[in-house]
N, CA, C and O atoms as a MOPAC input file, in Angstrom:
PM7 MOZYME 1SCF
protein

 N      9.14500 1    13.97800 1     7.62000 1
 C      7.78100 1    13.53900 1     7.72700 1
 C      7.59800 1    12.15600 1     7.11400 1
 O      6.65900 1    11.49200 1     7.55400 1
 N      8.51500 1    11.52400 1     5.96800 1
 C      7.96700 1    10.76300 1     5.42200 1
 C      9.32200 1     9.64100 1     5.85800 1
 O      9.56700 1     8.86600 1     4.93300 1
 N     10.02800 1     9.49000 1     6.84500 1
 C     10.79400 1     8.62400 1     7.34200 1
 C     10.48000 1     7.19800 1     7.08800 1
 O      9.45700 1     6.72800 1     7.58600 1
 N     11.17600 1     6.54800 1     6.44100 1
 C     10.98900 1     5.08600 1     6.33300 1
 C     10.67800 1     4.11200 1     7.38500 1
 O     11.89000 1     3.98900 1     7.56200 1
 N     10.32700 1     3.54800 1     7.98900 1
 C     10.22100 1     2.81300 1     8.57400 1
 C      9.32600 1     1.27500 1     8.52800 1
 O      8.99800 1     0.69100 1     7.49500 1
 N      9.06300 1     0.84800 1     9.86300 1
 C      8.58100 1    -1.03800 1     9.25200 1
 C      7.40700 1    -1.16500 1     8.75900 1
 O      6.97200 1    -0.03500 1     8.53200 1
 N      6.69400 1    -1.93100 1     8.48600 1
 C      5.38100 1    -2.08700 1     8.23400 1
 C      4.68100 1    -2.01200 1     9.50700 1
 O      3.71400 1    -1.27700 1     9.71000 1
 N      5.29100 1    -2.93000 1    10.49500 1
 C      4.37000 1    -2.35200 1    11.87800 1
 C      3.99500 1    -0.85800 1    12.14500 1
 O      2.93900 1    -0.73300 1    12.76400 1
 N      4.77100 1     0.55000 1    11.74100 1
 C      4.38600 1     1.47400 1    12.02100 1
 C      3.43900 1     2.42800 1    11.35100 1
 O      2.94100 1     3.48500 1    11.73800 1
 N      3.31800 1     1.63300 1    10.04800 1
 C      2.55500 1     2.15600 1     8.66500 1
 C      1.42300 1     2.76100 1     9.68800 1
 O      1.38900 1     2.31400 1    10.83400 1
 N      0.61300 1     3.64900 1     9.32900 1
 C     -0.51600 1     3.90200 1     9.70800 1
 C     -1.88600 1     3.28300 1     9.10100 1
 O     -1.88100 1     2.92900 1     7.92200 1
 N     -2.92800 1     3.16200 1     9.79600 1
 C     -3.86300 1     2.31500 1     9.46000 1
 C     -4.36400 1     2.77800 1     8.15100 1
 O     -4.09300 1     3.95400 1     7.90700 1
 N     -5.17200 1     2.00300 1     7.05800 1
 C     -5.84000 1     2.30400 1     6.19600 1
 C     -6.83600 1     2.96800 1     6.99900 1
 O     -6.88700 1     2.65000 1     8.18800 1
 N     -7.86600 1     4.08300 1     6.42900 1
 C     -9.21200 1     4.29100 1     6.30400 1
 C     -9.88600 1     3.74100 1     5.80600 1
 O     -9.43200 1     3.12600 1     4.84200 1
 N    -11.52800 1     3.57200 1     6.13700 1
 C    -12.27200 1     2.69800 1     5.75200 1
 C    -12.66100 1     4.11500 1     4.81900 1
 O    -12.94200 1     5.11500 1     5.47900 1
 N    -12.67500 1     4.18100 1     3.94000 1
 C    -12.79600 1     5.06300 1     2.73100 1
 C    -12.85500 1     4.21600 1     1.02500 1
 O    -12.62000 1     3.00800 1     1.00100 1
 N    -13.11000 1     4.80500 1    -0.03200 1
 C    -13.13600 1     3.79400 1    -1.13400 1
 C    -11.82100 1     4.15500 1    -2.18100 1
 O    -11.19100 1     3.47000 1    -2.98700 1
 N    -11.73400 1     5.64500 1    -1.73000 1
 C    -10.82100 1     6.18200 1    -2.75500 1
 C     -9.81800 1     7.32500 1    -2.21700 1
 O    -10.29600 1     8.36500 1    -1.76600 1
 N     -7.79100 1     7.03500 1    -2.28900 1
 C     -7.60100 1     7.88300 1    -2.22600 1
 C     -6.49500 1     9.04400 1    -3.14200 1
 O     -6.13600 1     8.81700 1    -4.29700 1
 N     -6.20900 1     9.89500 1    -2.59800 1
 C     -5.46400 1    10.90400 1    -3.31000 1
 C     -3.91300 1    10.63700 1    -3.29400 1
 O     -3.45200 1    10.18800 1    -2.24500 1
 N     -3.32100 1    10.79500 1    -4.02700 1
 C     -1.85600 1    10.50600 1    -3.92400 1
 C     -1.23100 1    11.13700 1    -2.59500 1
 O     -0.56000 1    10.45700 1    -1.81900 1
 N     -1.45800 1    12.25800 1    -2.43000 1
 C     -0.65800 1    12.74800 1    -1.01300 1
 C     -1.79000 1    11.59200 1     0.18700 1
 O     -1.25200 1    11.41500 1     1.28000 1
 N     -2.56500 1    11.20100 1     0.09100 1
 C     -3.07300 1    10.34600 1     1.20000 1
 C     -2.12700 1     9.69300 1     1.32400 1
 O     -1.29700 1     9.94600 1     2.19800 1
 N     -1.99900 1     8.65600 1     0.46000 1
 C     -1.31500 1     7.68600 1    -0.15100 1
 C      0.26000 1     7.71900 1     0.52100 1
 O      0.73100 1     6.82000 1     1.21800 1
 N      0.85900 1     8.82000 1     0.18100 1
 C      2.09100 1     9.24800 1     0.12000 1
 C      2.05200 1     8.83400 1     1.59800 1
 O      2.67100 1     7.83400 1     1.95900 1
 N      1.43200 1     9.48000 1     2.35400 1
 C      1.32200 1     9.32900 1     3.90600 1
 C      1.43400 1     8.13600 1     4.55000 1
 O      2.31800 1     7.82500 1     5.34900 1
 N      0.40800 1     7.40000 1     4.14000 1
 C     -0.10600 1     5.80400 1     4.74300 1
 C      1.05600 1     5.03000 1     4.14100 1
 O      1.69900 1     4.41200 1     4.98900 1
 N      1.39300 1     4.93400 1     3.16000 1
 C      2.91000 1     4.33800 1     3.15300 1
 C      4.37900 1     4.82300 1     3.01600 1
 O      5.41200 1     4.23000 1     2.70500 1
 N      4.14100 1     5.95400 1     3.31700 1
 C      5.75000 1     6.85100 1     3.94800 1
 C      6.31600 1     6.67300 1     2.27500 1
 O      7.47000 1     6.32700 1     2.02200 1
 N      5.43400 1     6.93100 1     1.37300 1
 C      6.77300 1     7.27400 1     0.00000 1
 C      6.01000 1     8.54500 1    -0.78800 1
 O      4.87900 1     8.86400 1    -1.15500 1
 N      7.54500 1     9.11500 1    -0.80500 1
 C      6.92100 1    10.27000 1    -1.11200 1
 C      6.24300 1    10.42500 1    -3.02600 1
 O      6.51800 1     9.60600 1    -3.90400 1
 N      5.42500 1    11.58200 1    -3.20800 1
 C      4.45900 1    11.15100 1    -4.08400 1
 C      5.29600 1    10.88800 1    -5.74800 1
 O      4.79800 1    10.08000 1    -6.53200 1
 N      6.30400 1    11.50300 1    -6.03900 1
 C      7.04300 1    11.12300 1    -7.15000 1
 C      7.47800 1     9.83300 1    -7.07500 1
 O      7.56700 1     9.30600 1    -8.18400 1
 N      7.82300 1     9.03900 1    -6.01400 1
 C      8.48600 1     7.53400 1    -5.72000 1
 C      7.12100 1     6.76300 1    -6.42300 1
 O      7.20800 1     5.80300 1    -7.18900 1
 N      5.59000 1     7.53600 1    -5.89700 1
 C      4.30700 1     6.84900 1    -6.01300 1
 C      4.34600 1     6.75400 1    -7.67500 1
 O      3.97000 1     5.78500 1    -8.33300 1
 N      4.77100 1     7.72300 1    -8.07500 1
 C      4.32200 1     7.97200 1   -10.27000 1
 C      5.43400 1     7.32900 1   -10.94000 1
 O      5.52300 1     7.03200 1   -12.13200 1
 N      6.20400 1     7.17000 1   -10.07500 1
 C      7.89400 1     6.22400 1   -10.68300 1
 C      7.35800 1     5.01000 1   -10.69700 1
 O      7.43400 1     4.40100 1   -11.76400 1
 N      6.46400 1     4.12900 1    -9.16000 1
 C      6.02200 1     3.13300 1    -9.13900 1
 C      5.47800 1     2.74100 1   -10.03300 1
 O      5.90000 1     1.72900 1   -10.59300 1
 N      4.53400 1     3.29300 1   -10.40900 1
 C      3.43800 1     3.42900 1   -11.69100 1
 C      3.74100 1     3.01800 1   -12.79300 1
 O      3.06000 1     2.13500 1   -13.31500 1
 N      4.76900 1     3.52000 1   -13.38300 1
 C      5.93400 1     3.04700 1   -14.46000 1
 C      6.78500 1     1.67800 1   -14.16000 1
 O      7.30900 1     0.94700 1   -14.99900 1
 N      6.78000 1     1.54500 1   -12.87800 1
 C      7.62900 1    -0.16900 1   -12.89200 1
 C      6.67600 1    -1.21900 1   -12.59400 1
 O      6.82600 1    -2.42200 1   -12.81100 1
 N      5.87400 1    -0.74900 1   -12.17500 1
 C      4.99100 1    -1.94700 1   -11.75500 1
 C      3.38100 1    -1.65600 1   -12.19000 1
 O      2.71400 1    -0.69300 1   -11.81100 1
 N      2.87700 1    -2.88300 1   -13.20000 1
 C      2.04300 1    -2.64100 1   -13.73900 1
 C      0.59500 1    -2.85900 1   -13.07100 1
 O     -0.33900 1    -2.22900 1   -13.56800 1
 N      0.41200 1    -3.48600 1   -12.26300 1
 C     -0.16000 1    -3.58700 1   -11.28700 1
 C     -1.23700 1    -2.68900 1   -10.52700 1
 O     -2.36300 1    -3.03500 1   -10.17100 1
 N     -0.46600 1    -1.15400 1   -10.32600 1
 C     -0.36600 1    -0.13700 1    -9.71600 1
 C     -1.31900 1     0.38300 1   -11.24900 1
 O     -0.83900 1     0.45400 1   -12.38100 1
 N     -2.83500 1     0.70800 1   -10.82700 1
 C     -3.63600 1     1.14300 1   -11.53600 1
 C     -4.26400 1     1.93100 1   -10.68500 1
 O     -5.25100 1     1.39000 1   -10.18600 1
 N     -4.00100 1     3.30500 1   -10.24000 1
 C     -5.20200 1     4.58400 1    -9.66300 1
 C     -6.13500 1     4.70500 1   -11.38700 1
 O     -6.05600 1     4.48900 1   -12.59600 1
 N     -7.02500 1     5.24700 1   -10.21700 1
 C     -8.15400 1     5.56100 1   -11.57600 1
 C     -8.01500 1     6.95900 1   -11.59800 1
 O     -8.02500 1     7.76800 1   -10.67000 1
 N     -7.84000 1     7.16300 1   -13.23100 1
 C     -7.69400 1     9.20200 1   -13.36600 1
 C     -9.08100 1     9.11200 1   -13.72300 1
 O     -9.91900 1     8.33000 1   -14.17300 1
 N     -8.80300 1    11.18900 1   -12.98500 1
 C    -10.00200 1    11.32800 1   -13.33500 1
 C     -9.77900 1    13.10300 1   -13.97700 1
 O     -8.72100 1    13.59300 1   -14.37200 1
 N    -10.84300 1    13.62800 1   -13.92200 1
 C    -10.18500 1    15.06700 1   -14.26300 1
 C     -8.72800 1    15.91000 1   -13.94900 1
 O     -8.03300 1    15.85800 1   -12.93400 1
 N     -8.56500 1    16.54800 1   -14.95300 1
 C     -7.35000 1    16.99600 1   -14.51000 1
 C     -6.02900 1    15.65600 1   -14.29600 1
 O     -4.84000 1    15.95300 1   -14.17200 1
 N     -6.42700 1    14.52800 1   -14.29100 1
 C     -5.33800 1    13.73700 1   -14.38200 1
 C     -5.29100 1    13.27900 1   -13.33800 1
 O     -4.53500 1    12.31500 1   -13.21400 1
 N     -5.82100 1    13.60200 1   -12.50500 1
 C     -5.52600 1    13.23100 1   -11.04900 1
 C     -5.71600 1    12.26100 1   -10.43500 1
 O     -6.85500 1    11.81900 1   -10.59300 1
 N     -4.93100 1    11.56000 1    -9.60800 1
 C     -4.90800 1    10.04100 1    -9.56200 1
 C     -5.45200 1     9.68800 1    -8.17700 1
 O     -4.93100 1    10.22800 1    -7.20100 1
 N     -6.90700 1     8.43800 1    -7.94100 1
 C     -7.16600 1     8.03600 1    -7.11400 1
 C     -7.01400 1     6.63300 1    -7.10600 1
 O     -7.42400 1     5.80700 1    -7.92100 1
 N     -6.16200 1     6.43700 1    -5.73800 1
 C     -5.87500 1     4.77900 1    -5.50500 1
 C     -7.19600 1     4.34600 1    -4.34300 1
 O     -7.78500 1     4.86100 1    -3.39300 1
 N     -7.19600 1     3.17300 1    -5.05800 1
 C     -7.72100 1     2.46400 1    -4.39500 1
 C     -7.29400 1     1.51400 1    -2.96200 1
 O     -6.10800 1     1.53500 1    -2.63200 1
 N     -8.47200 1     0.52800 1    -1.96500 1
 C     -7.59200 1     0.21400 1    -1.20800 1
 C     -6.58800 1    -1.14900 1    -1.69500 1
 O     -5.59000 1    -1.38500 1    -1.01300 1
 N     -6.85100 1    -1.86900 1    -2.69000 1
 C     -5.88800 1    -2.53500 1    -2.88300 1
 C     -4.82200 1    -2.10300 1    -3.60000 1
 O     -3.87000 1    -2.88000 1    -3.67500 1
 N     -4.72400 1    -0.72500 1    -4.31800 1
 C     -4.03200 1    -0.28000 1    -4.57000 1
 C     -2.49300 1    -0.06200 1    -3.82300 1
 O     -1.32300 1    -0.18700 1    -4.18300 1
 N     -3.49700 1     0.50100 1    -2.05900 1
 C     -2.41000 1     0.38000 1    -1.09400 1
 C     -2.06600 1    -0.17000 1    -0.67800 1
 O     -1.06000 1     0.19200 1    -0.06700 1
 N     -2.51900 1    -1.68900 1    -0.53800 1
 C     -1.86500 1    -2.93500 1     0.16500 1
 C     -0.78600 1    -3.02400 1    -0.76200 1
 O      0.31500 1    -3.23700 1    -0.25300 1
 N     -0.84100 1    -2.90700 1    -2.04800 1
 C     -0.21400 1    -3.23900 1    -3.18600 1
 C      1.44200 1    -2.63500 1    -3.38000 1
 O      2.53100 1    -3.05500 1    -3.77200 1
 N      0.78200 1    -1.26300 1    -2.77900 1
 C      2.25800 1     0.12400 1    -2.61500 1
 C      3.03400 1    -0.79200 1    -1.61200 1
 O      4.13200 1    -1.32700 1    -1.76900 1
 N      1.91000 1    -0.84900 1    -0.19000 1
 C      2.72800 1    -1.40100 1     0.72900 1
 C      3.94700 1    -2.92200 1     0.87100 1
 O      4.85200 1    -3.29600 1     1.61700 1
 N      3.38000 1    -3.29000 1    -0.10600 1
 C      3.70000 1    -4.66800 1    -0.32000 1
 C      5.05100 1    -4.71600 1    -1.05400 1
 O      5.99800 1    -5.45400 1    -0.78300 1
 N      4.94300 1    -3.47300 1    -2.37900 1
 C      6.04200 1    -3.01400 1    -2.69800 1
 C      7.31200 1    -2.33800 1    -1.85000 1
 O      8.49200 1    -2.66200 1    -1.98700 1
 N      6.77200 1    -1.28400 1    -0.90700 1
 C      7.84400 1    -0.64100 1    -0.25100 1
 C      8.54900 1    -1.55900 1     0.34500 1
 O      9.78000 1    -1.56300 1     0.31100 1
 N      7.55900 1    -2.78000 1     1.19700 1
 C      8.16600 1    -3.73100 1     2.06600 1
 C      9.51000 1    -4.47800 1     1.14000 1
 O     10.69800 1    -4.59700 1     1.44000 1
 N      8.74200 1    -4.90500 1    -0.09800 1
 C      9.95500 1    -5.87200 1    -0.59900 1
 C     11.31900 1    -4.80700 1    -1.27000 1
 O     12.40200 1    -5.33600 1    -1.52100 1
 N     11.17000 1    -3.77000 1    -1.43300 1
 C     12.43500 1    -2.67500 1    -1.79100 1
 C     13.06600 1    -2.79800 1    -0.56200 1
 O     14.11300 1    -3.42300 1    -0.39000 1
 N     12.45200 1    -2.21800 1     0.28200 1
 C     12.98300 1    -0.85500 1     1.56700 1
 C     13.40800 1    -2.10100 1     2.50200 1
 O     14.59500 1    -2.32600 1     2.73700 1
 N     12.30100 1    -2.94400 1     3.05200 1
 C     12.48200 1    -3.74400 1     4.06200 1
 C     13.62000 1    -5.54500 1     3.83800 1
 O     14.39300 1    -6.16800 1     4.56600 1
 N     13.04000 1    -5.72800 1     2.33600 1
 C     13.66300 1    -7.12500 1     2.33800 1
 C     15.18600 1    -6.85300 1     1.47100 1
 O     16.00600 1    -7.77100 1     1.46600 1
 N     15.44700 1    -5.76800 1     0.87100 1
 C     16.58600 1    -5.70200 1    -0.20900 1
 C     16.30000 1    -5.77400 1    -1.74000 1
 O     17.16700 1    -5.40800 1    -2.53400 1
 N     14.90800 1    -6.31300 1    -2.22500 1
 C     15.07100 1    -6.48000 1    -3.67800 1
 C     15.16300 1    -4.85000 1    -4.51400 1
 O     14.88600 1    -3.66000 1    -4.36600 1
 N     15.64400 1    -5.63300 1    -5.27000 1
 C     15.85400 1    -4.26200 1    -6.67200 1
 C     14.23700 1    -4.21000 1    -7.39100 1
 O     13.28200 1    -4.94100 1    -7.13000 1
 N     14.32000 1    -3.08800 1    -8.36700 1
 C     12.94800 1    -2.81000 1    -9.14100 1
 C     12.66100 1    -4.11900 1    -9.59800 1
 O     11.70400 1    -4.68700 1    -9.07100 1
 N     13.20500 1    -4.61600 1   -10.34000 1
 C     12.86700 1    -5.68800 1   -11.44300 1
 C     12.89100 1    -6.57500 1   -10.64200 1
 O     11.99400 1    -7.29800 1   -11.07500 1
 N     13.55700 1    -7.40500 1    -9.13100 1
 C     13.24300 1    -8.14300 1    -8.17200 1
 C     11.82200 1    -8.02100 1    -7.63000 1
 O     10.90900 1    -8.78700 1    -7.93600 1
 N     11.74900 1    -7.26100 1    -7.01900 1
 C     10.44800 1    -7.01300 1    -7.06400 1
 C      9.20900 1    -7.01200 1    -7.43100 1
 O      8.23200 1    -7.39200 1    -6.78500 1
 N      9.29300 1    -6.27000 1    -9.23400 1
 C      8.63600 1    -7.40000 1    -9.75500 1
 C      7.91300 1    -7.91000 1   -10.97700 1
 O      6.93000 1    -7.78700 1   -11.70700 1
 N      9.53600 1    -8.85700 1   -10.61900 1
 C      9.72600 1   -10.49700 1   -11.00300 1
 C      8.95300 1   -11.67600 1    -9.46500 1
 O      8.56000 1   -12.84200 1    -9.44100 1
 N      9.03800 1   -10.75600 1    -8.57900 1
 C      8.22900 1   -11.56400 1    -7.16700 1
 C      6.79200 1   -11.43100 1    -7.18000 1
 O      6.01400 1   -12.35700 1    -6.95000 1
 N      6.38800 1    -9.93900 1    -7.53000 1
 C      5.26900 1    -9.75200 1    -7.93100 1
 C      4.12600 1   -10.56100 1    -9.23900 1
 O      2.90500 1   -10.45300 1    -9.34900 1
 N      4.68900 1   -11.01300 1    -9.72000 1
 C      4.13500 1   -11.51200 1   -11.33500 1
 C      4.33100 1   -12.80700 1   -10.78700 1
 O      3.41100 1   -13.57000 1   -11.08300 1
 N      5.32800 1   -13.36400 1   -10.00500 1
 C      5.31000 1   -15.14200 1    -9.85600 1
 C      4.09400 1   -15.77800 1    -8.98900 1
 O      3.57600 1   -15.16100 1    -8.05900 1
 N      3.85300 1   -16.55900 1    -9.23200 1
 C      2.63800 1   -17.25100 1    -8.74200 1
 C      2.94200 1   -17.36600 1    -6.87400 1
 O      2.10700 1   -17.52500 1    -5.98300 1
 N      4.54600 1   -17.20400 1    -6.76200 1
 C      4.86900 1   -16.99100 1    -4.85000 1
 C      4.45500 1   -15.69500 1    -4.55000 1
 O      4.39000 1   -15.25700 1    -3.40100 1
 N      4.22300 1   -15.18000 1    -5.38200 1
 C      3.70100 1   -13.56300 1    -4.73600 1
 C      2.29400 1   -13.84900 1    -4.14400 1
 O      1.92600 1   -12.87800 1    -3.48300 1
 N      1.47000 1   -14.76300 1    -4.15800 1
 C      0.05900 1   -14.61500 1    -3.71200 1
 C      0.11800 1   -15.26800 1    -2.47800 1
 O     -0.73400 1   -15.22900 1    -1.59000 1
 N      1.52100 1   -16.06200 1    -2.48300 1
 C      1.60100 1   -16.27700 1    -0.89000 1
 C      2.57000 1   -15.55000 1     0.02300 1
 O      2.92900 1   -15.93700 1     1.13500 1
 N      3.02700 1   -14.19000 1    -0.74700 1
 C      3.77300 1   -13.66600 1     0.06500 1
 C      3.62800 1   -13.02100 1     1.04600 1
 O      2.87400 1   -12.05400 1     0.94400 1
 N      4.38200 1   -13.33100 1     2.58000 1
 C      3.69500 1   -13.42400 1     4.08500 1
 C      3.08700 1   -11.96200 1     4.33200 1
 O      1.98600 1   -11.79800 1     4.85700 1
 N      4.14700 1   -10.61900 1     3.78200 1
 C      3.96300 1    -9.47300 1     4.08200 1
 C      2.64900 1    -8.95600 1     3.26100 1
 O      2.24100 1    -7.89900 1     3.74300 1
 N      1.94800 1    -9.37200 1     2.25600 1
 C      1.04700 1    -9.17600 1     1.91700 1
 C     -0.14100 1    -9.68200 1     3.04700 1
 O     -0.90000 1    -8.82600 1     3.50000 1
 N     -0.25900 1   -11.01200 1     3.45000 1
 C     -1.00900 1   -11.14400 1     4.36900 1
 C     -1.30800 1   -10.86600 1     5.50800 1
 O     -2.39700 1   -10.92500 1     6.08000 1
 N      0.16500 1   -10.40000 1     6.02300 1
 C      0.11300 1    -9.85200 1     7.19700 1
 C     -0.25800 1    -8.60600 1     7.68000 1
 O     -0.54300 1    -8.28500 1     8.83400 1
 N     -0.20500 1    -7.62100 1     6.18600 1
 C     -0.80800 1    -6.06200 1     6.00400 1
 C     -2.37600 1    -6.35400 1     6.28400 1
 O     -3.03800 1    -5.84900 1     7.19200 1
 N     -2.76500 1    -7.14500 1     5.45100 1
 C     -4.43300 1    -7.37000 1     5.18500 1
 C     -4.82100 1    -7.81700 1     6.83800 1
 O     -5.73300 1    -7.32100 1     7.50000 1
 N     -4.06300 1    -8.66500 1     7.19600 1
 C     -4.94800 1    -9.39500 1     8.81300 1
 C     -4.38300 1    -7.95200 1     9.60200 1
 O     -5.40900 1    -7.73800 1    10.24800 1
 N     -3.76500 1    -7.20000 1     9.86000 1
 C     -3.34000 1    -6.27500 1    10.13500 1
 C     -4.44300 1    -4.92300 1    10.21400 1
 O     -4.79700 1    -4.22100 1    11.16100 1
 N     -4.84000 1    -4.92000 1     8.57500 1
 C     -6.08600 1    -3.77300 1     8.64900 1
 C     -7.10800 1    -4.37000 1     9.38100 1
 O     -7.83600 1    -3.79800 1    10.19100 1
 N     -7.13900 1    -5.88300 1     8.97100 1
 C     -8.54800 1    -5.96200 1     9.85100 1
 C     -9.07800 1    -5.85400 1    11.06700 1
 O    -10.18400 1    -5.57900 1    11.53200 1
 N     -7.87100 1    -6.17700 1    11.52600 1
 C     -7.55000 1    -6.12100 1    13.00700 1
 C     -8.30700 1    -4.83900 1    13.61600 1
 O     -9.21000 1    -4.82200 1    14.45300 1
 N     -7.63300 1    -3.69800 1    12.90800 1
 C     -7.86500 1    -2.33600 1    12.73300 1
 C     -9.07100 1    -2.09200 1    12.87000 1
 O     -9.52400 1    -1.52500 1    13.86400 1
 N     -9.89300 1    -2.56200 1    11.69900 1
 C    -11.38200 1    -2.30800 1    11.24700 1
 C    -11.98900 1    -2.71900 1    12.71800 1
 O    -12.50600 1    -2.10600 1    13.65200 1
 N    -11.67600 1    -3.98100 1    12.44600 1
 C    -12.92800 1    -5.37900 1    13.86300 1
 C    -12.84100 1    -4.04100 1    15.17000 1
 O    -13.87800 1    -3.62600 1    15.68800 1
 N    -11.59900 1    -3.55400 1    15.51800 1
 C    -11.74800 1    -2.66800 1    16.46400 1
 C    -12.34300 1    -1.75000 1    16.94600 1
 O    -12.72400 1    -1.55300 1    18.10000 1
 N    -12.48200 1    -0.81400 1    15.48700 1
 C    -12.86300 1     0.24800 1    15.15100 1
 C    -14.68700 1     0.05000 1    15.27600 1
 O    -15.56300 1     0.84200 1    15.62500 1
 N    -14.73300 1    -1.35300 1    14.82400 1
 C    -16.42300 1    -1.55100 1    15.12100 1
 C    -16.79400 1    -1.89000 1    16.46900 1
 O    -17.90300 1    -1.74600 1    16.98200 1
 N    -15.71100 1    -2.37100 1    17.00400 1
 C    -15.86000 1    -3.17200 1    18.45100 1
 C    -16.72300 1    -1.38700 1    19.24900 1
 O    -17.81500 1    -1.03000 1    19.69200 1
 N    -15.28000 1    -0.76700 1    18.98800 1
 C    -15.50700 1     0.44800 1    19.69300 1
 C    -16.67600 1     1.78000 1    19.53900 1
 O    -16.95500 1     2.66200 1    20.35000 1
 N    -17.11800 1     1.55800 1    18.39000 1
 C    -18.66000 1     2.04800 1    17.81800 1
 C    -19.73800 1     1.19400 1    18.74800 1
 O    -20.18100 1     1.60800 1    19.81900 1
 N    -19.99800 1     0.21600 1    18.27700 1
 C    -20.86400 1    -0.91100 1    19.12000 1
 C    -20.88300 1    -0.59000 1    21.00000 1
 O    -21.90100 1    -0.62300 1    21.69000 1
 N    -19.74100 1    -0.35000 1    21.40600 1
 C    -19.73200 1    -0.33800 1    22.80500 1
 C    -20.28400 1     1.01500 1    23.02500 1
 O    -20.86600 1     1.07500 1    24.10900 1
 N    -20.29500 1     2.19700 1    22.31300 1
 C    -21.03500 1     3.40600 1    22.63300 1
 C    -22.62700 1     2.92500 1    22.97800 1
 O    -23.47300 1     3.76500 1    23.28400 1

């Protein structure tokens, strides 16, 4: 179920504010212990707890996962490559980050296109 694959196949974000780790787990194909390991390497990665401990990410949270899986899974870097890419001032221009974001929007603009035409 949770097969690796590119960023093109990721599934779309929801227009939602908050989600659950197994959401999560889903929309970027890692499974949910890879998600609480993340947590620990990359500081970045802030869900908000709430009762019971339970962790809700946000949506930049997930661009954020995604951005990560891409530079592990897709480009080759190691944990600490990663980020060491993340923390450098080239991370805010890094392409796969932008290309996730014009990507959702794409998504969204559609999603309204196709409301509107009802």
């Amino acid at each position: 179920m949770l097969e690796p694959s590119n960023n093109n196949e990721l599934p779309p974000i929801p227009g939602k504010r908050y989600f659950t780790i197994g959401e999560v787990s889903e929309l970027c194909e890692v499974k949910p212990h890879v998600l609480r390991y993340w947590e620990q390497e990359f500081a970045q990665i802030k869900p908000v707890k709430r009762r019971g401990n339970r962790r809700y990410y946000q949506r930049q949270d997930v661009l954020l996962i995604r951005q990560i899986r891409s530079l592990l899974y897709e480009q080759g870097f190691t944990i600490g490559g990663a980020r060491n890419r993340l923390e450098s001032e080239n991370s805010k221009e890094d392409m796969s980050y932008y290309r996730q974001l014009i990507r959702q929007m794409i998504i969204e603009l559609e999603d309204v296109l196709r409301v509107l035409k009802k």
